[in-house]
N, CA, C and O of each residue as an XYZ file, in Angstrom:
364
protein
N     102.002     89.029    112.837
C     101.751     90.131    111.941
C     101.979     89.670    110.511
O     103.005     89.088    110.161
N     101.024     89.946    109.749
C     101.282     90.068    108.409
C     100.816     91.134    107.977
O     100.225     92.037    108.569
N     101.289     90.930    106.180
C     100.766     92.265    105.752
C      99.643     91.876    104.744
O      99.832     91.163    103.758
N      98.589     92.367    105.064
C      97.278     92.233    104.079
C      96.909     93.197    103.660
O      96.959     94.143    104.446
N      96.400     93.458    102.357
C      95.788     94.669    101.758
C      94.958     95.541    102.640
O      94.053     95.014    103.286
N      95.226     97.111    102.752
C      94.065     98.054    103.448
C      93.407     98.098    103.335
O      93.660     99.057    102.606
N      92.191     98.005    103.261
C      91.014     98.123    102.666
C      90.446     99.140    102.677
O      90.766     99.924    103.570
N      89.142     99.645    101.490
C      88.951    100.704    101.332
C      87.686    101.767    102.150
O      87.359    102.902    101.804
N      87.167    100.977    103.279
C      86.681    101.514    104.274
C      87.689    101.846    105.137
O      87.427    102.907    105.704
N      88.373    101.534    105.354
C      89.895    102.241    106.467
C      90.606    103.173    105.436
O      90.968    104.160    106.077
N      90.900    103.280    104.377
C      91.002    105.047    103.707
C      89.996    105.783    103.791
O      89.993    106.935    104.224
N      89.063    105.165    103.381
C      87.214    106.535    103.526
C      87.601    106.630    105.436
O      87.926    107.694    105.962
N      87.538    105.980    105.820
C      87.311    106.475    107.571
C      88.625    107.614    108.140
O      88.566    108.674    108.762
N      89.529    106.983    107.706
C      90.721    108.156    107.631
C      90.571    109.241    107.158
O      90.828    110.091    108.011
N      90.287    109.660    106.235
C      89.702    110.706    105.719
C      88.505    111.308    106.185
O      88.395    112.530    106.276
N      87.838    110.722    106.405
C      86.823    111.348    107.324
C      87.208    111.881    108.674
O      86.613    112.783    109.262
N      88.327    111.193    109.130
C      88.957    111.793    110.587
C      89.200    112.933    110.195
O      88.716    113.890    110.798
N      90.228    113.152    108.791
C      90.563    114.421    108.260
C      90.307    115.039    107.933
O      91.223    115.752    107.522
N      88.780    115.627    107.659
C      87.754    116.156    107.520
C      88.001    116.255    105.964
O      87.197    116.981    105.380
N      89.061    115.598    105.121
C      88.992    115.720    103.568
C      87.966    115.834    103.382
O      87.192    115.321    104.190
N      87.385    116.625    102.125
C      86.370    117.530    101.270
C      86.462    116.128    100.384
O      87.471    115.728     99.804
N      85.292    115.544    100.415
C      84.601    114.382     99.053
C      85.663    114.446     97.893
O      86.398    113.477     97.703
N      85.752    115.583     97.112
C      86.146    116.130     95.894
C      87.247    115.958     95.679
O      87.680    115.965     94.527
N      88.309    115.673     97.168
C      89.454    115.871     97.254
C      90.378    114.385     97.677
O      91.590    114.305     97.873
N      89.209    113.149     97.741
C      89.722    112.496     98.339
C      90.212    111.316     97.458
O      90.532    110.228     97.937
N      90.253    111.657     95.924
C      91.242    110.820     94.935
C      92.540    111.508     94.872
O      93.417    110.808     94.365
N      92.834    112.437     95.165
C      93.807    112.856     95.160
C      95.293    112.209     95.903
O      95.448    112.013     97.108
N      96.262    111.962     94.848
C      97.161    111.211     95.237
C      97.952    111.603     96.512
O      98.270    110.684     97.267
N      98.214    112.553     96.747
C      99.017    113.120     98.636
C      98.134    112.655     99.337
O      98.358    111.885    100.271
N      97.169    112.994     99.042
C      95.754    112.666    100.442
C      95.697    111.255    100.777
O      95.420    110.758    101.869
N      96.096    110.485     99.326
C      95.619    108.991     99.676
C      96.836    108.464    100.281
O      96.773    107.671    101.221
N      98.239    108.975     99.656
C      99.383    108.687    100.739
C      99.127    109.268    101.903
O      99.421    108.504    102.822
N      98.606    110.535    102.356
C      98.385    110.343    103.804
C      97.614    109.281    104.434
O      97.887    108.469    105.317
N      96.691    109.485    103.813
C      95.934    108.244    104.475
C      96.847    106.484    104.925
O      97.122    105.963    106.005
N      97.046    106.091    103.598
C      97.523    104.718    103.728
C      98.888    105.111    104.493
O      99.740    104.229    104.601
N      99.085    106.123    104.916
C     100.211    106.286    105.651
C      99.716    106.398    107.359
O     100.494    105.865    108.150
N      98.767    106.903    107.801
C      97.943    106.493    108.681
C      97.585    104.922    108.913
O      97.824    104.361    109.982
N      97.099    104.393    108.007
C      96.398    102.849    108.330
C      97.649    102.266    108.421
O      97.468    101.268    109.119
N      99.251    102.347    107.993
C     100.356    101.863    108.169
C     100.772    101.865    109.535
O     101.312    100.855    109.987
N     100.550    103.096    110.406
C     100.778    103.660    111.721
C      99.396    102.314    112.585
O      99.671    101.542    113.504
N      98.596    102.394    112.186
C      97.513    101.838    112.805
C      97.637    100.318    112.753
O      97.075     99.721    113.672
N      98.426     99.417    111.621
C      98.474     98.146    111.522
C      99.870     98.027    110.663
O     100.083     98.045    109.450
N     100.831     97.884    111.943
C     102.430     97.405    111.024
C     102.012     96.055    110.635
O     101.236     95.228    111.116
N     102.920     96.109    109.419
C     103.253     94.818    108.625
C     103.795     93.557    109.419
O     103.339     92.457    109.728
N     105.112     94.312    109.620
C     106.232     93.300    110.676
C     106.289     94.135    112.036
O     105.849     95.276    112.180
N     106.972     93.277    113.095
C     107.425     93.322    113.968
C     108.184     94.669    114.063
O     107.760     95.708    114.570
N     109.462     94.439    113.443
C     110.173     95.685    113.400
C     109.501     96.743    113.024
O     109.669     97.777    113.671
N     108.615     96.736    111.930
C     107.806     98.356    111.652
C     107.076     98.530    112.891
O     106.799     99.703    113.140
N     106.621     97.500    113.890
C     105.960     97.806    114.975
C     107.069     98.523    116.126
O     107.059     99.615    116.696
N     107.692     97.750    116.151
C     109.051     98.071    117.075
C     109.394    100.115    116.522
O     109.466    101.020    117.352
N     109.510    100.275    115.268
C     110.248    101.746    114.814
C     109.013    102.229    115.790
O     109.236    102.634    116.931
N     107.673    102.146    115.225
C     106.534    102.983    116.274
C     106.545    103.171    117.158
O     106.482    104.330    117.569
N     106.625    102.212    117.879
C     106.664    102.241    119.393
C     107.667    102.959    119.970
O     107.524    103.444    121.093
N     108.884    103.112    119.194
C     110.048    103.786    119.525
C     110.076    105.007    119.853
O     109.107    105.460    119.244
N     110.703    106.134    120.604
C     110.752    107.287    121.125
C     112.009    107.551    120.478
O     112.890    106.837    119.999
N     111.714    109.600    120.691
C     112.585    110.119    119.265
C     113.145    111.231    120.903
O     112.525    111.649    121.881
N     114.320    111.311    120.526
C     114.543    112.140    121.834
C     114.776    113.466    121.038
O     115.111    113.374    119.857
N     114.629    114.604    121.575
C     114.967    116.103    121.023
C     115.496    116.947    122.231
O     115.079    117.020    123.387
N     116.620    117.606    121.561
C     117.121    118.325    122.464
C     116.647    120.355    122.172
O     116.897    121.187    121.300
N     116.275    120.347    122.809
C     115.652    122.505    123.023
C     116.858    123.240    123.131
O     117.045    123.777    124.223
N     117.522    123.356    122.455
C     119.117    124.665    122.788
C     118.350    125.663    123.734
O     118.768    125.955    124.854
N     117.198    126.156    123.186
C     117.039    127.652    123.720
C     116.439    127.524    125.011
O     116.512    128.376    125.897
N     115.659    126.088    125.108
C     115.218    125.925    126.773
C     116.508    124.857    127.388
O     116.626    124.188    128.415
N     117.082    125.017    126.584
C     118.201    123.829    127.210
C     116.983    123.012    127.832
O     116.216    123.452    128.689
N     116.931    121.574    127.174
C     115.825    120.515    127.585
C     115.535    119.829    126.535
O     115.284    120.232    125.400
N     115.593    118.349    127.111
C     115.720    117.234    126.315
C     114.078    116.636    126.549
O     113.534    116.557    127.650
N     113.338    116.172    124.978
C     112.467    115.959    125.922
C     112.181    114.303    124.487
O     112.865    113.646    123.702
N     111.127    114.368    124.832
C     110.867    112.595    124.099
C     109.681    112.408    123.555
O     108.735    112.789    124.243
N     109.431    111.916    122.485
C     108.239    111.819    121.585
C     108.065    110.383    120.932
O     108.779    110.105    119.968
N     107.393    109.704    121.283
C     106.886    108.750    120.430
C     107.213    108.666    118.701
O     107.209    109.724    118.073
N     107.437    107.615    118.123
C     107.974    107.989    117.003
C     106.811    108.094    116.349
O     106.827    108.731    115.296
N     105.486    107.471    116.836
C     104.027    106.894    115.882
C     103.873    108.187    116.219
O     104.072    108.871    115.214
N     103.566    108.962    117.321
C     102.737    109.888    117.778
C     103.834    111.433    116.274
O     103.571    112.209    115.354
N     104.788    111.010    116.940
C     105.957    112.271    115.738
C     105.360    111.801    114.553
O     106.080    112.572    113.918
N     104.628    111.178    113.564
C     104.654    110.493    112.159
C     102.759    111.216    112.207
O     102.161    111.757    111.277
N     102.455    111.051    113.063
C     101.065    111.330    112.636
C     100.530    112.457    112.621
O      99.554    112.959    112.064
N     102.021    113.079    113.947
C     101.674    114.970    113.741
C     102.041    115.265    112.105
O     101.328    116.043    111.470
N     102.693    114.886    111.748
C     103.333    115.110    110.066
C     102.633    114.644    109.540
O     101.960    115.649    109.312
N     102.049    113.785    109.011
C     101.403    113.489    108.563
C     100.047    114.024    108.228
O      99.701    114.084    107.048
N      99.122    114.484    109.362
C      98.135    115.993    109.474
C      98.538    116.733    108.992
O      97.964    117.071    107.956
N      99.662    117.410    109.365
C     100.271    118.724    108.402
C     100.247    118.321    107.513
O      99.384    118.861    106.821
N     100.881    117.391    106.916
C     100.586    117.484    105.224
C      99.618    117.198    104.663
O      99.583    117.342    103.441
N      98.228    116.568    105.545
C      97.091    116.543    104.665
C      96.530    118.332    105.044
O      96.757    118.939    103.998
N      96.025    119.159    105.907
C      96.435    120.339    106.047
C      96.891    121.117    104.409
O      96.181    121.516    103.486
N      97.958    121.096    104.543
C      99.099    121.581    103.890
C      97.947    121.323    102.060
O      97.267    122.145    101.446
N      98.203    120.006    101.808
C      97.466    119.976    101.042
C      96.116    120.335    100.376
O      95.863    120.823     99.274
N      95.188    119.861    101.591
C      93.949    120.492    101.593
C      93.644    121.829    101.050
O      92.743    122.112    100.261
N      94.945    122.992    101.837
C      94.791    124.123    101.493
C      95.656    124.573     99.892
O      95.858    125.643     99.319
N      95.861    123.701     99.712
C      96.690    123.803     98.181
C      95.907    123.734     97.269
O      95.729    124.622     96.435
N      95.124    122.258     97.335
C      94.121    122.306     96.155
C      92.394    122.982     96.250
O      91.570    122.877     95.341
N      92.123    123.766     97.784
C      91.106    124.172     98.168
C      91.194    125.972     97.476
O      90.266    126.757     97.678
């Protein structure tokens, strides 16, 4: 693994997953979502690969129940929300 520059067809394609609006897609949150996506998609090092791969355990008080989430899969639900989140901010 190394780390090489993203390139700027893997932000346009990300964004296109995200259905970002053309108009909207210089926008600085959006583009940290994005390159925050292509980060999830191609770790640098080992260890940033290793945190991904990692599972996040959560415990439910109210269902009493422990249950387990991927840490990549937990980063990318957040990550949507905040392009979401955004989208509807500057829309």
């Amino acid at each position: 693994m190394n780390a090489i520059p993203i390139p700027a067809e893997t932000i346009t394609a990300i964004l296109d997953q995200l259905a970002v609006p053309t108009e909207l897609r210089t926008d600085p949150e959006l583009q940290a979502v994005a390159y925050g996506f292509a980060f999830l998609n191609s770790p640098a090092t080992l260890p940033e690969a290793r945190f991904y791969d990692a599972s996040t355990v959560f415990y439910d008080e109210e269902a009493e129940s422990r249950y387990e989430l991927n840490t990549r899969d937990l980063m990318a639900e957040q990550l949507a929300y905040r392009a979401s989140l955004r989208i509807t901010e500057l829309g």
